[in-house]
C-alpha positions as CSV (number, residue, x, y, z in Angstrom):
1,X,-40.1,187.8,-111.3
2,X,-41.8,187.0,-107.8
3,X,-41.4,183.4,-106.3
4,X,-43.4,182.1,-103.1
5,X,-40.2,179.7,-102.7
6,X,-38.5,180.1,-99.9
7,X,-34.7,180.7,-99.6
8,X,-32.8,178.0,-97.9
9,X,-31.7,181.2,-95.1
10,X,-35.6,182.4,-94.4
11,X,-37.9,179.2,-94.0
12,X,-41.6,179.8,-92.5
13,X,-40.6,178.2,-89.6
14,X,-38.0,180.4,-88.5
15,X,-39.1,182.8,-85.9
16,X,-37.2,185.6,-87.8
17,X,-40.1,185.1,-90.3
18,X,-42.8,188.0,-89.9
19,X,-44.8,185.4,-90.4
20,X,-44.0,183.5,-87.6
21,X,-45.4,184.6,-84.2
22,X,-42.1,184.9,-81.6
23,X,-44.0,184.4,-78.8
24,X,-46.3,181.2,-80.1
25,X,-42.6,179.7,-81.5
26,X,-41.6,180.0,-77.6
27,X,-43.6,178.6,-75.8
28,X,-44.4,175.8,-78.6
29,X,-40.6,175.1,-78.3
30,X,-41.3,174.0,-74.7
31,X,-45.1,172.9,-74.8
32,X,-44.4,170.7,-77.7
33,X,-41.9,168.1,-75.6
34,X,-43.7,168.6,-72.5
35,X,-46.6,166.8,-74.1
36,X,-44.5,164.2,-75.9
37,X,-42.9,164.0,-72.2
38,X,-46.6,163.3,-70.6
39,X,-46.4,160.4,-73.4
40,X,-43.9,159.2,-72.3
41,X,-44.6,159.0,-68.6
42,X,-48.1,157.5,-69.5
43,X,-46.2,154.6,-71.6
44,X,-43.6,153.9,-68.4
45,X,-46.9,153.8,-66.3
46,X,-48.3,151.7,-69.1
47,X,-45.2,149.0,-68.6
48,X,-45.2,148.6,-65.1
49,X,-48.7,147.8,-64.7
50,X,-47.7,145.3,-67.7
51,X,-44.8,143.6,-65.4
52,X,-46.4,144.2,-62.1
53,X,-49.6,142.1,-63.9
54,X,-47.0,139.8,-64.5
55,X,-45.8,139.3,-61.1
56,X,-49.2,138.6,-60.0
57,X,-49.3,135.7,-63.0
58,X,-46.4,134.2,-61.8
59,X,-47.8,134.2,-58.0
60,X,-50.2,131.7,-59.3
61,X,-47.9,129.1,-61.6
62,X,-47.5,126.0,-59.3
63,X,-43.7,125.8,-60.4
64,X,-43.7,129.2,-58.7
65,X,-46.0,128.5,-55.5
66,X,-43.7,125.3,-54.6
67,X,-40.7,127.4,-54.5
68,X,-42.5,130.5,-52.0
69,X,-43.4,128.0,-49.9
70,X,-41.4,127.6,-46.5
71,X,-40.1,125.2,-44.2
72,X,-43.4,122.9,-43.4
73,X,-42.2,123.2,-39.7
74,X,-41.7,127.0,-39.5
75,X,-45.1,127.6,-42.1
76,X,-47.3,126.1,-39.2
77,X,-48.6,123.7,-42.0
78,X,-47.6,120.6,-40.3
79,X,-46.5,121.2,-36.7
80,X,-49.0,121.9,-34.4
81,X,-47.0,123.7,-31.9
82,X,-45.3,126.7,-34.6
83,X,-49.1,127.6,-36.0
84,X,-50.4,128.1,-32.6
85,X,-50.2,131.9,-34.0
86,X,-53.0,131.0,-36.5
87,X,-53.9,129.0,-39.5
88,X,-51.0,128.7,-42.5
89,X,-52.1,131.0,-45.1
90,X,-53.7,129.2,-48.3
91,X,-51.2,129.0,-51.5
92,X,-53.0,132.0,-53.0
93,X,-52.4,134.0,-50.2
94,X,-48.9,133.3,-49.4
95,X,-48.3,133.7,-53.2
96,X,-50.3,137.6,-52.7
97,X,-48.2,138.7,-50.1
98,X,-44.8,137.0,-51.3
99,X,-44.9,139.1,-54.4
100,X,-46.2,142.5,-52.8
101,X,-43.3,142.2,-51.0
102,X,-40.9,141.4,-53.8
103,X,-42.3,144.5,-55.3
104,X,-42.1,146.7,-52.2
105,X,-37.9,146.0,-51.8
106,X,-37.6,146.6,-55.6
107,X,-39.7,149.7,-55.7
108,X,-39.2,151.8,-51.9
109,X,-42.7,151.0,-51.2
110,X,-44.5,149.8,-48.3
111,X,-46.2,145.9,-48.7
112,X,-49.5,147.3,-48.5
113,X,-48.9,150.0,-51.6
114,X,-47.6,147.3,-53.8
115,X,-50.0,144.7,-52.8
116,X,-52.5,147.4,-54.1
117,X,-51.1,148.2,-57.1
118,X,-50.4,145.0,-58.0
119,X,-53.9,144.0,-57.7
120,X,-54.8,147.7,-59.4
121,X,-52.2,146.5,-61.9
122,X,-54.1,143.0,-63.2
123,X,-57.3,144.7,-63.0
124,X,-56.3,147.7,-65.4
125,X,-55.0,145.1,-67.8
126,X,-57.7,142.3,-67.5
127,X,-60.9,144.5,-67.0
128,X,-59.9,147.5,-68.9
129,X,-57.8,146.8,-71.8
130,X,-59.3,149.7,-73.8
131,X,-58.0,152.1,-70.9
132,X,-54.6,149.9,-70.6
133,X,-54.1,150.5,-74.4
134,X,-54.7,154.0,-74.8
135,X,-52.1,154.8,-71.7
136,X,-49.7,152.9,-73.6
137,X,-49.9,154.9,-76.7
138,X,-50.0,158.4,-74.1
139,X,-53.9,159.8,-75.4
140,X,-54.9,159.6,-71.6
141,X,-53.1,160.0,-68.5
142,X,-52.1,157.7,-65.4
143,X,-54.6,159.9,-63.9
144,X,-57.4,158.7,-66.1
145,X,-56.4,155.5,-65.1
146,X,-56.8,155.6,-61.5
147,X,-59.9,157.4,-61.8
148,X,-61.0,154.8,-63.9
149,X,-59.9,151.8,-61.1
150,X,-61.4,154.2,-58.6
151,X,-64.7,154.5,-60.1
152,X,-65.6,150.6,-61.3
153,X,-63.8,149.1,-57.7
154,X,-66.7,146.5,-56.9
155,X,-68.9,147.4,-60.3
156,X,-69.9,143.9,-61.8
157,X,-67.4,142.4,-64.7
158,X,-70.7,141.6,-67.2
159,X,-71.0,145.7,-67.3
160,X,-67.2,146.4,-67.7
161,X,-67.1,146.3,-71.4
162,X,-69.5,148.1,-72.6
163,X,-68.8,150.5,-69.9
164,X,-65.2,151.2,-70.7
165,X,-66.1,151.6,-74.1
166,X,-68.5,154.4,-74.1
167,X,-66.5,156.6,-71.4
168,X,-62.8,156.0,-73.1
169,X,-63.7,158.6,-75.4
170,X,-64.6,161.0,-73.0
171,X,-61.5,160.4,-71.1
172,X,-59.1,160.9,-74.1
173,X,-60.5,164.3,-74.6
174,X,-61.4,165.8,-70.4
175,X,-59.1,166.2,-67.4
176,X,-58.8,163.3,-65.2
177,X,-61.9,165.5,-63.2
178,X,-64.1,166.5,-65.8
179,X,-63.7,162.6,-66.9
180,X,-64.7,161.0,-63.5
181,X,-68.2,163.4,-63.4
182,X,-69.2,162.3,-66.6
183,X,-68.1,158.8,-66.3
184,X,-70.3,158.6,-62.7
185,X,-73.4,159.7,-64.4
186,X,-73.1,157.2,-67.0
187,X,-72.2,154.5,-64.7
188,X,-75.1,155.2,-62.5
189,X,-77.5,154.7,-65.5
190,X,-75.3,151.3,-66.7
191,X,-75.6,149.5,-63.0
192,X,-77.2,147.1,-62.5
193,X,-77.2,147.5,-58.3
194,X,-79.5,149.8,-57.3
195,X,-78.1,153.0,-55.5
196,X,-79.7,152.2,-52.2
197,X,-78.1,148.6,-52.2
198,X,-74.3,150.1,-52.8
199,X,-74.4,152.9,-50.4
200,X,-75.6,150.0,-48.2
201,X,-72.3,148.3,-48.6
202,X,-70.1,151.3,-49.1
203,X,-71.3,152.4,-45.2
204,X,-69.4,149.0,-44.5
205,X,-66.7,150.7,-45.3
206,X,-66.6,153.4,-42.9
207,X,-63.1,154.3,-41.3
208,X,-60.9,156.6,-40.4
209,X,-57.1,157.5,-40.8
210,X,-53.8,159.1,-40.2
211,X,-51.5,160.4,-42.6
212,X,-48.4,162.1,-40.8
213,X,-47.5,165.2,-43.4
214,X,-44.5,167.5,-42.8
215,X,-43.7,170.3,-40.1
216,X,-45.1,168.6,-37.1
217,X,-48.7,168.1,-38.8
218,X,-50.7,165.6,-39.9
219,X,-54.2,164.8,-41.5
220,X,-57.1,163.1,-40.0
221,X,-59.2,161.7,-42.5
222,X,-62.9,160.0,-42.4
223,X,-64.9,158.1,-44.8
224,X,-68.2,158.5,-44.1
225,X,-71.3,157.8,-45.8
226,X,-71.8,161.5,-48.0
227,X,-74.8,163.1,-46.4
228,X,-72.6,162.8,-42.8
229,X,-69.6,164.4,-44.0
230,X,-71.0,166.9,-45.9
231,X,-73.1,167.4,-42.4
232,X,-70.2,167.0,-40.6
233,X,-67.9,169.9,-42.5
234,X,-71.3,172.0,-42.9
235,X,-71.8,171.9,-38.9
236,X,-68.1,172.6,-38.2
237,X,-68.2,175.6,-41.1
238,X,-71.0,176.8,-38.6
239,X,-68.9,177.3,-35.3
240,X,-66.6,178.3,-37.4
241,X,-69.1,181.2,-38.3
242,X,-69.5,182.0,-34.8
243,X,-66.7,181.2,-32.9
244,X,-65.1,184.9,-31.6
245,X,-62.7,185.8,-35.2
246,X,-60.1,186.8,-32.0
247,X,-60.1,190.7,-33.1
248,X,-61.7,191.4,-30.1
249,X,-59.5,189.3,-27.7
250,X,-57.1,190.2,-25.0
251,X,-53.7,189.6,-25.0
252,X,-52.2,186.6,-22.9
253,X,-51.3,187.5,-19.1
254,X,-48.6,189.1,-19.4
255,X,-48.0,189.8,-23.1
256,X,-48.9,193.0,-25.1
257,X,-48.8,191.3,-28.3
258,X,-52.3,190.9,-29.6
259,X,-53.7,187.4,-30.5
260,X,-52.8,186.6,-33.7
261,X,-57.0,186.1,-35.8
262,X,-57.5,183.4,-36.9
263,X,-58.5,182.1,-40.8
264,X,-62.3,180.6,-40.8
265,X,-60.0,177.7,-42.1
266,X,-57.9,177.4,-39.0
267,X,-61.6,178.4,-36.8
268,X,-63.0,175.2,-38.4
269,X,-59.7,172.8,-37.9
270,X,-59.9,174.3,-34.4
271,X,-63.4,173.1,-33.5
272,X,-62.8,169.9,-35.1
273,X,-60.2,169.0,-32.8
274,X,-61.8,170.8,-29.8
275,X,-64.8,168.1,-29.9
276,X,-62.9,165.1,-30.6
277,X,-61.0,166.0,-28.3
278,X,-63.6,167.6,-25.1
279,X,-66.6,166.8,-26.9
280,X,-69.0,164.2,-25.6
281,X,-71.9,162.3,-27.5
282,X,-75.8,162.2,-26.4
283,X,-75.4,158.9,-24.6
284,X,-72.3,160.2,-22.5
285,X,-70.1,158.6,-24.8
286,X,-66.0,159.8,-24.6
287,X,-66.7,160.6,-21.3
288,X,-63.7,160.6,-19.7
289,X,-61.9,159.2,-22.2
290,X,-58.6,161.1,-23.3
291,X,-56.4,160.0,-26.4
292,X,-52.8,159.4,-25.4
293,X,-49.7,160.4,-27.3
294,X,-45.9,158.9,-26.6
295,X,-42.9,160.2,-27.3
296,X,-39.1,160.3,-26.9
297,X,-37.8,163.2,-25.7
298,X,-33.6,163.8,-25.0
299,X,-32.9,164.3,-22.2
300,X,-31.1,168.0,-22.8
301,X,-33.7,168.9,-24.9
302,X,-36.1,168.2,-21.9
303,X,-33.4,171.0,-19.8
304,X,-33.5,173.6,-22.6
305,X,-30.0,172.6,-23.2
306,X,-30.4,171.6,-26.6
307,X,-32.7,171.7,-29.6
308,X,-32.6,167.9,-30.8
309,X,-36.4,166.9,-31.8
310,X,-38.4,164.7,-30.0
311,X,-40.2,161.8,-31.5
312,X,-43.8,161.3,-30.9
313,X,-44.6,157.5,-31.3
314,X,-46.1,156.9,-34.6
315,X,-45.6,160.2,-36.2
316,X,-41.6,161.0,-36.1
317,X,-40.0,164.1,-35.2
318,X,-41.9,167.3,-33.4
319,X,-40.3,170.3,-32.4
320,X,-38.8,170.8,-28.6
321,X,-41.2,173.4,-27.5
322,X,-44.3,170.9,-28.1
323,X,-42.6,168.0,-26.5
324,X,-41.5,170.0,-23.2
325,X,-45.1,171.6,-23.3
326,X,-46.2,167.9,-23.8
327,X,-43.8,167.0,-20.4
328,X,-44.9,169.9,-18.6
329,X,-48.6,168.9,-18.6
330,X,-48.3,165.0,-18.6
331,X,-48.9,163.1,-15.0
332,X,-46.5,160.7,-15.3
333,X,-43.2,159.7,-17.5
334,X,-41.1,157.3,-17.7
335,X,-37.2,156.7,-18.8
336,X,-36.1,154.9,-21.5
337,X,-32.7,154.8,-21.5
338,X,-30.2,152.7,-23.3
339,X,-28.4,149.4,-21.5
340,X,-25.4,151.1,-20.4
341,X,-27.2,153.4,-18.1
342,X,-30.3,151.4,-17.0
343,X,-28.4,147.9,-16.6
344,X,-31.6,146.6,-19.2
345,X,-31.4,143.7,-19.4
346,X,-30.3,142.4,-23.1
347,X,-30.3,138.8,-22.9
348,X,-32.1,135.8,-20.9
349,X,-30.4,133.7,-23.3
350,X,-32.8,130.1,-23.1
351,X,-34.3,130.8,-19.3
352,X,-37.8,132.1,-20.5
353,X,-39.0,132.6,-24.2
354,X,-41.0,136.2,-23.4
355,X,-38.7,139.1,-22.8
356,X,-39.1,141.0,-19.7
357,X,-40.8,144.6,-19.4
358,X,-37.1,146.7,-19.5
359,X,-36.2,144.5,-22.4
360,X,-39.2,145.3,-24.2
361,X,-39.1,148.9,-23.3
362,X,-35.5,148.6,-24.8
363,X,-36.4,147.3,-27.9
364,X,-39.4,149.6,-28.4
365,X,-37.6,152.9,-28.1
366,X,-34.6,150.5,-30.3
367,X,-37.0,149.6,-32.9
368,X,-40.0,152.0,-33.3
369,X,-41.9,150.5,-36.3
370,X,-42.0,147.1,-37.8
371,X,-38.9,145.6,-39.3
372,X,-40.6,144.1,-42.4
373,X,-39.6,144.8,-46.1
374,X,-40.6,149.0,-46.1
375,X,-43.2,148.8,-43.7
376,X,-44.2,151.6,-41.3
377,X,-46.4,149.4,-38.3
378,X,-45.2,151.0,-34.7
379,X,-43.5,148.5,-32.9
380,X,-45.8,148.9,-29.5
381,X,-48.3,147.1,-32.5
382,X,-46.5,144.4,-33.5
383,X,-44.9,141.1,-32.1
384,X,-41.6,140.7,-30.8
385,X,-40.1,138.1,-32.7
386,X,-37.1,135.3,-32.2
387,X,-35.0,136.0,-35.9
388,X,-33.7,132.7,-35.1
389,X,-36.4,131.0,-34.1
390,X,-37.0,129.5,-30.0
391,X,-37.9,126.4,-31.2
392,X,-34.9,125.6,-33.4
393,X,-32.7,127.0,-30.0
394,X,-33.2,131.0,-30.3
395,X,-32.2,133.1,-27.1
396,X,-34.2,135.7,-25.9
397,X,-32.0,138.3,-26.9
398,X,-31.7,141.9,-28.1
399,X,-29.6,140.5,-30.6
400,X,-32.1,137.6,-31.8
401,X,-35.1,140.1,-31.0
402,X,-36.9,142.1,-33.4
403,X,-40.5,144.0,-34.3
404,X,-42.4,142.5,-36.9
405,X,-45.9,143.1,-37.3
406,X,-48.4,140.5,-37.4
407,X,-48.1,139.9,-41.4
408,X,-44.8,140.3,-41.5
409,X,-44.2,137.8,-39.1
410,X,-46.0,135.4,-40.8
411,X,-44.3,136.1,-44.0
412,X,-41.1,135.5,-42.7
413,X,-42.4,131.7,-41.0
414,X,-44.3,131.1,-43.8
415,X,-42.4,131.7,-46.5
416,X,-39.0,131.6,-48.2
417,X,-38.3,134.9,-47.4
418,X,-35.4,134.7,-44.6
419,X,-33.8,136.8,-42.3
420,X,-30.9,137.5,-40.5
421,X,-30.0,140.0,-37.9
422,X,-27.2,142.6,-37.4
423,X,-26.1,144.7,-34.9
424,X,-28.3,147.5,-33.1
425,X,-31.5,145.4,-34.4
426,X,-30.9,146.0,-38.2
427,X,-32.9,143.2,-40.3
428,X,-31.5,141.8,-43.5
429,X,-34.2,140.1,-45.5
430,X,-33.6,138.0,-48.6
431,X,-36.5,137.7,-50.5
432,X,-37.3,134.7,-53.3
433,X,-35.7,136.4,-55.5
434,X,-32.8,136.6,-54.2
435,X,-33.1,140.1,-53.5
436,X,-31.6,141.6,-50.2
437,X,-32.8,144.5,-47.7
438,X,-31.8,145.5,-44.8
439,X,-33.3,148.1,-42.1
440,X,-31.1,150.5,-40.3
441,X,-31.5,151.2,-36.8
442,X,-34.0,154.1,-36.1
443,X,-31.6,156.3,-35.2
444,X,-28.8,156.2,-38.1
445,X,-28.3,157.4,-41.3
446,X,-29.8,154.6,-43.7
447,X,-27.3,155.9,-46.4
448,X,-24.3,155.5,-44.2
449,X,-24.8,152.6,-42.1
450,X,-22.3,149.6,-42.1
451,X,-23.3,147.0,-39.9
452,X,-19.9,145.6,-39.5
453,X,-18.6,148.8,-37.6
454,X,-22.0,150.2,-36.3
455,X,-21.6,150.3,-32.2
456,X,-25.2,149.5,-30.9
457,X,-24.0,151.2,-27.5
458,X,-24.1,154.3,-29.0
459,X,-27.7,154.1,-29.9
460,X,-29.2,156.7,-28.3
461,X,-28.5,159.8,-25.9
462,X,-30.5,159.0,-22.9
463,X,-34.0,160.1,-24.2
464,X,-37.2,160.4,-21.8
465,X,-40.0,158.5,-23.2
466,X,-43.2,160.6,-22.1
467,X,-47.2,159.8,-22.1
468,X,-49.9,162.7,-21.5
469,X,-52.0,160.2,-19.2
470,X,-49.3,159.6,-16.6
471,X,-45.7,163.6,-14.3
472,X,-44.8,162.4,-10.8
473,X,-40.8,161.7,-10.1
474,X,-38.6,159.0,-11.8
475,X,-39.0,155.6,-10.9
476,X,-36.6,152.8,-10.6
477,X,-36.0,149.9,-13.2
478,X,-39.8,147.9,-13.1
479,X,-39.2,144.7,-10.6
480,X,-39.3,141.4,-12.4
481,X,-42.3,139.9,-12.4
482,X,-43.7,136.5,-11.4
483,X,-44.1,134.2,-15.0
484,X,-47.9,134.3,-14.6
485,X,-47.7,138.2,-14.1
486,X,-45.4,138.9,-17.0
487,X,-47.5,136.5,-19.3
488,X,-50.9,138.6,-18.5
489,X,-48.9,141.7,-19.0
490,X,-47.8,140.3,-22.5
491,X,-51.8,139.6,-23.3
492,X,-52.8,142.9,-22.4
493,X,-50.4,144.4,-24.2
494,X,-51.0,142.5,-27.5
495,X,-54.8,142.6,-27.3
496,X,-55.3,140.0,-25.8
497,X,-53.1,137.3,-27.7
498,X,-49.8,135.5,-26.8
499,X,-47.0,135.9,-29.0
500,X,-46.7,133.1,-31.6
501,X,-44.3,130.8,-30.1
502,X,-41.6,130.9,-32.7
């Protein structure tokens, strides 16, 4: 007699089953946990904007704002001579910044990323509960979110609600792209701001910026009101069109090989950077004008004698053919080299509370970006600041000196952060928390420095910093200047401000 039950050996899901398809049980065997795994990550992205919302609670209990606050006399709130940098910032802010950085040492980040997605963090979970909840239980994507945040930055609150609620649907069923179209188009019929109002603001906006990627490139980014950069890529896609595709071109002087053609891609990145850089506007404007570019070069590198990178200021390391084509066309260099071969000088102990021009050159090439709790600000655009501050009896020091940037230094006078400083420049910070970081000198290993057996003299290999403005010989060690000379060099150099007096 027949039975439809099946034996405990032969079960339908078993892929020996003729009834089971081998190649559907395959790839189901790694599809299946792949989605439970995007669950997963949606729920962890889920929980930290939960605890990163609660960081920004705390930043406003009073219990909490009493204990971020600093010394009175180092804050600037009550001596008039250490907030000569600026008015004290308010509790609120002081609170803002104090936990951006908390969250920056605990999670690798730079101050600004964490600021941002702390404030991303209490406006997914205050303003869009409905998308906070349905990341938590994995039916969108971290994706979704941001999209979400992206798209209702600035949209009024009173909208918000009714908003989320008609596009969450659409969210938990589209890609993260798909989602963002439709949600636009339904936002655009829901806003109460008419279109020509926003794009008003949104031109306010306008900027443009620098993202260093890897293998000596980087991107140049604009944003620009839509109709110009669509115009803008449209007009470049043109040149592009009719720039010479190089098939026809000669070889160099001297060469047989044939110029490589070049990609209508590569044609249009080409004329991009050919009017930047040449290109002069209807009034004359850029005339004459030339961007400038710094960087380090080793000195055997500079000979051929070796292939250690150079690094261009702001960027990090480029390859040694660019930085000795770089030399070979510049007008004038200078050397930075360390102490024991310039005679720099590293300390003017109480005499004078600015540095002089070699001891800033010094800690420029030492340093190279702000000191602060992950942050990336070059040094030439920071302050120079006393880690033991001059008014409390501070030298001028290499030893005592340090690059902070401009909110970093506040932070630190400010606050209840505190710092301390090693050898070769490195910066321990303790936060609030308790927490402790500590930056390595530029030119160490991060994972292997010791601070109580690093040798500062051995910073650096006598490297040439070089600027494509300036190539006549070497010149000595830069006189020392008369006070009032340094102190307009110093205001020049910082845009026209003095160094806080800290």
């Amino acid at each position: 007699m027949a039975t439809s039950a099946a034996t405990p050996d032969h079960t339908p899901d078993d892929p020996a089953d003729p009834a089971v398809d081998p190649v559907a049980a395959a790839i189901s065997a790694v599809i299946d946990p792949l989605i439970e795994n995007e669950k997963v990550i949606a729920a962890g992205y889920a929980e930290r904007t939960r605890l990163l919302t609660e960081l920004d609670r705390l930043g406003h209990e009073p219990r909490i704002l009493a204990g971020l606050c600093g010394d009175p006399a180092e804050s600037g709130r009550n001596d008039p001579d250490t907030g000569a940098h600026g008015p004290a910032w308010d509790d609120e802010e002081l609170a803002r910044r104090s936990m951006a950085a908390e969250a920056a040492g605990a999670l690798r980040l730079t101050a600004t990323t964490a600021g941002m997605m702390i404030f991303d963090a209490a406006r997914l979970t205050g303003q869009l509960p409905g998308f906070h909840q349905a990341l938590s239980r994995g039916s969108i994507t971290w994706g979704h979110a941001v999209k979400m945040l992206t798209l209702t930055d600035g949209v009024p609150e009173e909208i918000l609600p009714a908003f989320e609620e008609k596009v969450l649907p659409a969210a938990e069923k589209l890609t993260s792209t798909q989602f963002v179209r439709v949600a636009g188009r339904i936002l655009e019929r829901m806003h109460p701001v008419p279109l020509p109002d926003r794009a008003d603001a949104g031109f306010v906006k306008r900027r443009v910026v620098l993202s260093p990627d890897a293998d000596g490139m980087a991107w140049l980014n604009a944003y620009l009101k839509a109709e110009d950069a669509q115009a803008i890529y449209d007009r470049l896609s043109h040149i592009a069109t009719d720039l010479d595709t190089d098939a026809d071109a000669a070889p160099a002087p001297g060469s047989d090989s044939p110029v490589p053609c070049r990609s209508k891609d590569q044609r249009r990145a080409d004329a991009y950077r050919d009017l930047l850089l040449d290109g002069v506007g209807p009034s004359g404007l850029g005339h004459g004008i030339r961007g400038t570019v710094s960087i380090t070069v080793p000195a055997l590198t500079l000979l051929g004698r070796s292939d250690e990178p150079a690094i261009l200021d702001g960027y990090g390391p480029i390859d040694p053919e660019t930085a000795r084509r770089i030399a070979g066309t510049a007008t004038s260099w200078s050397r930075i080299l360390t102490h024991p071969e310039t005679g720099c000088r590293l300390s003017m102990g109480r005499d004078t509370y600015n540095p002089p021009a070699d001891m800033r050159r010094y800690l420029d090439a030492r340093d190279q970006t702000c000191q602060g709790i992950g942050c990336n600000r070059r040094a030439t655009l920071s302050d120079i600041d006393h880690t033991r501050p001059w008014c409390t009896g501070g030298p001028t020091d290499v030893d005592n000196l340090v690059h902070l940037c401009k909110a970093c230094h506040r932070l630190k006078h400010q606050s209840s952060f505190t710092t301390r400083q090693g050898p070769g420049g490195a910066l321990t910070w303790t936060t609030p928390a308790g927490k402790t970081y500590t930056s390595a000198p530029t030119n160490t290993d991060p994972t292997t420095y010791d601070p109580t057996t690093y040798d500062p003299t051995t910073y650096d290999s006598q490297p040439l910093g070089l600027s494509n403005s300036a190539v006549s010989p070497p010149t000595p060690p830069e006189p020392k200047l008369p006070a009032a000379s340094k102190r307009s060099a110093s205001a020049s150099r910082r845009s026209g401000e003095e160094p806080p007096p800290f």
